[in-house]
N, C-alpha and C positions, 0 to 999 in steps of 0.2 A: 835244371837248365833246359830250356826250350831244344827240341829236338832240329837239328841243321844248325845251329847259333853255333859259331865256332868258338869254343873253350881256352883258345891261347891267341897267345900274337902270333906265331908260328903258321899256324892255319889262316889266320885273317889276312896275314900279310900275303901265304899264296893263295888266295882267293883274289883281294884288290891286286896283287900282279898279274895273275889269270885274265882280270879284267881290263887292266890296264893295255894289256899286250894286245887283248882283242878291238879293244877302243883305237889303239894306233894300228893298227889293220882295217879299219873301218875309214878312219879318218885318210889312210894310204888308199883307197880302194876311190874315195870321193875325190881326192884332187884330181882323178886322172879325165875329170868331167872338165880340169880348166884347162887341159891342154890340148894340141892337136890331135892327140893319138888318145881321144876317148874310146871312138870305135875300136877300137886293137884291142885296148886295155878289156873293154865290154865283151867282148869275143873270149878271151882267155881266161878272165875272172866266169866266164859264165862255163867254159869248159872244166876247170880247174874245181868251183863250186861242187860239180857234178859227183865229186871222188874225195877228196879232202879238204878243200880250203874252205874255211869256217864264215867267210862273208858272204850273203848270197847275193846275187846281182844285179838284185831288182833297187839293191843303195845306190848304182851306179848310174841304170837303165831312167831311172827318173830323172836326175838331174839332166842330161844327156838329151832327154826326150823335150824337157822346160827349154835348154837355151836351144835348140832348132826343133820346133813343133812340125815342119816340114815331112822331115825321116823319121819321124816315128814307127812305122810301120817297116823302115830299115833295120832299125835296130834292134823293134821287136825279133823279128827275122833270125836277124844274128844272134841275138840272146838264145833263142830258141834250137839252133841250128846248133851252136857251141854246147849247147848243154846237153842234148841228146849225144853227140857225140862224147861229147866227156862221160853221161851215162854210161856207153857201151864204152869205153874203156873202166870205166868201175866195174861193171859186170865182166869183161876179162879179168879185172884181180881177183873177182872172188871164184871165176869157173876157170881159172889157172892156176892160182896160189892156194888155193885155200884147202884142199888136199892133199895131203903126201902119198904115195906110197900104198900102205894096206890101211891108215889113218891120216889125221890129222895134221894138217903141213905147222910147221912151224909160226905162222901168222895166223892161225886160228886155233893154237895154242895161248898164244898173247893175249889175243881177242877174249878167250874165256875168261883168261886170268886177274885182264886187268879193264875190261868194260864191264863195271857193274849192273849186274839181271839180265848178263847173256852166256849164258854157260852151255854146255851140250845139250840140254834139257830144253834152254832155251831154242837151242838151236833144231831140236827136232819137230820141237812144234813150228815155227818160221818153215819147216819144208813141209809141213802139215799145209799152213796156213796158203803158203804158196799153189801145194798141189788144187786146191782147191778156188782160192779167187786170186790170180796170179794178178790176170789183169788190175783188176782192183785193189791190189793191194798197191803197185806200181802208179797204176794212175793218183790215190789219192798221193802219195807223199809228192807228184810230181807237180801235184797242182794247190795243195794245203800246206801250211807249215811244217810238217813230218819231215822230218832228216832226208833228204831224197837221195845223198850221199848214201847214208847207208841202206836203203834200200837195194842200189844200185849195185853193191858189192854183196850184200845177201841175197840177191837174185843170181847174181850167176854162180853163187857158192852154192844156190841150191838147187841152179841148173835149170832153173824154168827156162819154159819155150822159148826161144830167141826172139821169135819175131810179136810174138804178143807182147816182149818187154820194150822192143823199139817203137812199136805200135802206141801203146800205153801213153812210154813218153813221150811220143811227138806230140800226140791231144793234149796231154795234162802239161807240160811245159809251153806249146805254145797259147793253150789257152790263158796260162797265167801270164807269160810277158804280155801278148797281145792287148790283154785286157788291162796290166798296168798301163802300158804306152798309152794305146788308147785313149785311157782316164786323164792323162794329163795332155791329151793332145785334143782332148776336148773341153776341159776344163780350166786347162793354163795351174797357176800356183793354186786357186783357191781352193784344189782337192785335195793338196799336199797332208795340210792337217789330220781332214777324215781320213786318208789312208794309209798311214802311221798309227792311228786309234782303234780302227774296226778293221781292214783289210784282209788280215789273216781271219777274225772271227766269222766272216761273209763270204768266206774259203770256205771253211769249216762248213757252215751252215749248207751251203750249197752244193757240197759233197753229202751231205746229210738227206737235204732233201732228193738227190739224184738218185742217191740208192734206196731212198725209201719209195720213189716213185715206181723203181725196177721192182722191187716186193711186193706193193702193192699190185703188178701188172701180171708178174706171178702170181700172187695168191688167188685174184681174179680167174684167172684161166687155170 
């Protein structure tokens, strides 16, 4: 049997629930584009994103941006503004909770337990990883598809600098709203498709080519 192919009904079924649950959070997260209180809604889904909730905001910020091309550059804002802020409240759960005592707080017990391939091991190379490119580690997830949630709660569990993490995020979050709104407030719907298809991969790329440009500028000098 194919390795990940789930072996019973049991497993398939919480898999399509898993799915199912996140599809009607995605779907709850798009209506709030036909009602008065988009902006609110944009504001809180982009705070809340930042720390746990599993939709991220840019489902919301495009529809939003298509029916008034106007405020684009509003809501950009706000997406951006919400979500840094919701950052540093992730970074207080993990540089307030996430130690007890002479060890381990009880939420980063769980954490080992029950997130798989992050264990103490894991977790001492992540303060490795940190001590050394704090920022960059922060900026990419802030602006590439990488979990920025959990960056943001592993950052302050491993206590990086504060203000390089505020720092970080405000480049790397508001480059990415900016640049969705933007796209659609110069392009109208016909962008929609390409950026559903390649958007994250041209994320990617461009965090790639940025730090290959900074190595290269090192290796130079």
């Amino acid at each position: 049997m194919a390795e990940g192919i789930p072996s019973g009904g049991e497993s398939q079924g919480a898999r399509c629930g898993g799915w199912h649950l996140h599809r009607r959070l995605y779907n709850w997260v798009l209506h709030w584009a036909m009602t008065p209180y988009g902006g609110w809604a944009l504001f809180l889904l982009s705070f809340a994103e930042s720390s746990f909730f599993p939709v991220p905001p840019d489902v919301l910020l495009a529809p939003l941006t298509l029916g008034n091309r106007a405020k684009w550059w509003r809501f950009a804002l706000s997406c951006s503004l919400a979500s840094v802020v919701g950052g540093i409240f992730g970074y207080g759960i993990g540089y307030w909770l996430w130690l007890g005592g002479e060890g381990f707080s009880p939420l980063a017990e769980f954490v080992f337990a029950h997130v798989p391939g992050f264990g103490e091991a894991e977790y001492v190379k992540a303060q490795q990883w940190y001590g050394r490119y704090s920022f960059w580690v922060v900026f990419a997830a802030g602006f590439t598809p990488l979990p920025y949630k959990v960056i943001t709660i592993t950052a302050g569990a491993c206590q990086i600098n504060f203000a390089i993490f505020v720092l970080a995020s405000a480049i790397s979050r508001s480059a990415r709203f900016f640049l969705v709104a933007g796209l659609f407030w110069r392009f109208g719907p016909r962008i929609k498709p390409f950026i559903d298809k390649y958007f994250n991969w041209l994320c990617v790329a461009f965090m790639v080519l940025l730090l290959g440009g900074f190595l290269v500028i090192r290796w130079v000098h």
